[in-house]
C-alpha positions as CSV (number, residue, x, y, z in Angstrom):
1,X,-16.4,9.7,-20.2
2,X,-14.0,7.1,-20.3
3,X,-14.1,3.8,-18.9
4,X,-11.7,4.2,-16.0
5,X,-14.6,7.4,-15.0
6,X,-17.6,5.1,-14.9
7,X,-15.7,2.4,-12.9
8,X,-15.0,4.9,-10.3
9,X,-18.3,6.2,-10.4
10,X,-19.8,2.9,-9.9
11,X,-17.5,2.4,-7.1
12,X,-18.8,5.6,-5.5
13,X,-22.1,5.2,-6.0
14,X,-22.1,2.5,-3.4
15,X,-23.7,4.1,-0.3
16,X,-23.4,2.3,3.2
17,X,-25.7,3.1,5.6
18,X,-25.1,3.7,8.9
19,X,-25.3,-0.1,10.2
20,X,-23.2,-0.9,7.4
21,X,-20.8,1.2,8.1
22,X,-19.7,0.3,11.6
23,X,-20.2,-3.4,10.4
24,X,-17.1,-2.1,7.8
25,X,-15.2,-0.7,11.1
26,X,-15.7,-3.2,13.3
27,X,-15.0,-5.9,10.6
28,X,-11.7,-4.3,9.2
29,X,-10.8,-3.7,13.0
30,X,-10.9,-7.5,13.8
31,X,-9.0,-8.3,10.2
32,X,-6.2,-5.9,11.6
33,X,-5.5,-8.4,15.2
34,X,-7.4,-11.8,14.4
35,X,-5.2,-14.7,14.1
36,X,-5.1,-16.7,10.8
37,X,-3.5,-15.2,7.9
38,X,-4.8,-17.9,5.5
39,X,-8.0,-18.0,7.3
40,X,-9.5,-15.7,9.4
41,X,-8.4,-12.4,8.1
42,X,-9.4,-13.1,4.9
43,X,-12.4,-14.4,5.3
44,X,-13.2,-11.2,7.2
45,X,-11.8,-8.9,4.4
46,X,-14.4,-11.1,2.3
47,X,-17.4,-10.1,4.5
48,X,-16.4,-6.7,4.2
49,X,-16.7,-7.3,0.3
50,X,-13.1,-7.6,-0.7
51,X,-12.8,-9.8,-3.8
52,X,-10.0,-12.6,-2.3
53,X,-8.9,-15.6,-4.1
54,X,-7.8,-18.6,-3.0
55,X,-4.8,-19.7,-0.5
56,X,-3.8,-15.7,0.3
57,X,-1.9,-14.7,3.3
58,X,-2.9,-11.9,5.0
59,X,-0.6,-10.6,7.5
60,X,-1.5,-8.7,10.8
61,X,-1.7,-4.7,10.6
62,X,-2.6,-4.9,6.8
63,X,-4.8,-1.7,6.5
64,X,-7.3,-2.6,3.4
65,X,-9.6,0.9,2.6
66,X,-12.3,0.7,5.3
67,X,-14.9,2.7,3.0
68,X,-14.6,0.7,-1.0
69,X,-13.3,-2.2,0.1
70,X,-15.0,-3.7,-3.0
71,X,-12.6,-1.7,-5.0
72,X,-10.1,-4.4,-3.9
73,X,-9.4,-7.6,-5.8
74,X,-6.5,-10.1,-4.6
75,X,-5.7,-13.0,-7.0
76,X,-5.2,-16.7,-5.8
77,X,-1.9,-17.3,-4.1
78,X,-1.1,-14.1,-2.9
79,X,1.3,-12.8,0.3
80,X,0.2,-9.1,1.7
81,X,3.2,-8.3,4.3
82,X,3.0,-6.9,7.8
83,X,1.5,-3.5,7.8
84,X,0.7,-2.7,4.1
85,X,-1.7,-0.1,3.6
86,X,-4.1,-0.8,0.5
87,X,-5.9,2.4,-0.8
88,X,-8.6,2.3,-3.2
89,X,-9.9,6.0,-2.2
90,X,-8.0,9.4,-1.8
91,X,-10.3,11.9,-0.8
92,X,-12.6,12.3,-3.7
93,X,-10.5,9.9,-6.1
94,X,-11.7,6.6,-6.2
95,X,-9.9,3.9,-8.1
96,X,-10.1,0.0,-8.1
97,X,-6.9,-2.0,-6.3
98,X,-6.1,-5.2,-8.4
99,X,-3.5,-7.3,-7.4
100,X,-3.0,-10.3,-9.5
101,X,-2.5,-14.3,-9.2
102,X,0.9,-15.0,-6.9
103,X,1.7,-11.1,-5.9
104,X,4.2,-10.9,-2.8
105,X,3.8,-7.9,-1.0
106,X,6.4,-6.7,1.2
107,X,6.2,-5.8,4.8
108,X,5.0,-1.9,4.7
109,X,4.5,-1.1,1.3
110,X,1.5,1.2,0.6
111,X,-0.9,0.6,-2.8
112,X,-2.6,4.0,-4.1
113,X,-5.4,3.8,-5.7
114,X,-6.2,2.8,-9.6
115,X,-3.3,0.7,-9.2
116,X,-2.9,-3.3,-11.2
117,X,-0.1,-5.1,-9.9
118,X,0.5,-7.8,-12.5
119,X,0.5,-11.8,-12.1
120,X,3.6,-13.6,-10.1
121,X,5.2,-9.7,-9.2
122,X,6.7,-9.4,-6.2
123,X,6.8,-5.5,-4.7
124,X,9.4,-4.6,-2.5
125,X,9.6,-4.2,1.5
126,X,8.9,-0.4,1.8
127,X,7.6,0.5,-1.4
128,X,4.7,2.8,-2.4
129,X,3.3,1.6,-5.1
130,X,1.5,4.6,-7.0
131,X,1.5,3.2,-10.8
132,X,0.7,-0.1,-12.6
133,X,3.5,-2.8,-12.1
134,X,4.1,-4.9,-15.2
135,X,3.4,-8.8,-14.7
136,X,6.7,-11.0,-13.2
137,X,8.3,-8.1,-12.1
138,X,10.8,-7.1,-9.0
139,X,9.2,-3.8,-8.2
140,X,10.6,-1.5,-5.4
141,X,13.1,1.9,-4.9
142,X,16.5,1.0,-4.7
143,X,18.9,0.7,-1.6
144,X,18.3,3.9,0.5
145,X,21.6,6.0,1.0
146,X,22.7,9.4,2.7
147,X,20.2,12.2,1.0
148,X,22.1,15.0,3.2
149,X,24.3,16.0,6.7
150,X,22.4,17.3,9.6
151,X,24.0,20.5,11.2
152,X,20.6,21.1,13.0
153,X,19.4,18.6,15.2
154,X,15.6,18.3,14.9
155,X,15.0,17.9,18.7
156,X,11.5,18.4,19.9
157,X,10.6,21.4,21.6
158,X,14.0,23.2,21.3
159,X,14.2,22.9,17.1
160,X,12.1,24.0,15.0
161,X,11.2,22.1,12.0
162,X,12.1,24.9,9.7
163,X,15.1,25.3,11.3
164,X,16.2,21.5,10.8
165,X,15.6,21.8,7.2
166,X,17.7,25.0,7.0
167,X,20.4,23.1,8.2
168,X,20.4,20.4,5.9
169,X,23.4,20.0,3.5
170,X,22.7,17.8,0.6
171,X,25.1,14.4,0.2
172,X,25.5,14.3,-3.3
173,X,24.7,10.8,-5.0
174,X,27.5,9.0,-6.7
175,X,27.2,8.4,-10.5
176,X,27.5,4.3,-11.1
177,X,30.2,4.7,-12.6
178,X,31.6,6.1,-8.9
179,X,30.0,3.3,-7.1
180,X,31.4,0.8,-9.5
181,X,35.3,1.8,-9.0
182,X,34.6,1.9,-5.5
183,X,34.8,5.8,-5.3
């Protein structure tokens, strides 16, 4: 068994009983809406058992795994942006979140599972972050563009969603050299 195995088994191990349990719900609920990023939120991730450092900023909507929470570690002098979604569970996979000293997190990014997001790395509004991110890193998908032309509009209750994606014609991408001349 390797050692990435036994730390999700020890993770899942962890039982909550029922009390527990809507002390997690109720707890992350608050966490969601409370005021005070630097304050209260945290400290109410913390009761839930999420490992927080010092001077983080937790923003409203943040969504931290209601059920391993303790999977989670957040350095010191982290940012956590509006409505990020950190995931230490995906149905039967469990895998510890670690986010290192001085991460910024972007505003609606989304952390799988058996992820480490290395020291002073700063992850990009958006991004889903489902591998490890090296330390002082820029991480993040780059500058959306046209992915295709709609000739079926996907109207609800007249369109069908099949029939939407039938209609789709694909855009194709310009090379960089195309985007560099301008073409």
């Amino acid at each position: 068994m390797n050692s990435q195995s036994s730390k999700s088994n020890e993770i899942q191990t962890e039982k909550y009983g029922f009390i527990r349990h809507v002390l997690q719900w109720l707890l992350r609920g608050l966490a969601v809406i409370a005021p005070g990023g630097d304050s209260l939120r945290p400290f109410l991730h913390r009761l839930r058992g999420v490992r927080i450092g010092k001077r983080v900023w937790i923003s409203l909507h943040v969504y931290i795994d209601n059920l391993y929470p303790r999977a989670i570690i957040i350095g010191d002098d982290c940012v956590i942006g509006l409505r990020t979604s950190i995931i230490a569970h995906l149905d039967d996979f469990i895998g510890p979140v670690i986010i290192e000293k001085g991460v910024f997190v972007g505003p609606h990014c989304v952390i799988f599972p058996n992820v480490r997001i290395g020291e002073n790395s700063v992850i990009r509004a958006g991004t889903v972050v489902s591998q490890n991110v090296p330390p002082n890193t820029f991480w993040g998908t780059p500058n959306a563009g046209p992915i295709a032309k709609v000739t079926v509009p996907w109207i609800r209750n007249v369109t069908s969603y099949k029939d939407f994606l039938s209609g789709l014609r694909p855009i194709p991408r310009k090379s960089k050299t195309d985007r560099k001349q301008g073409g």
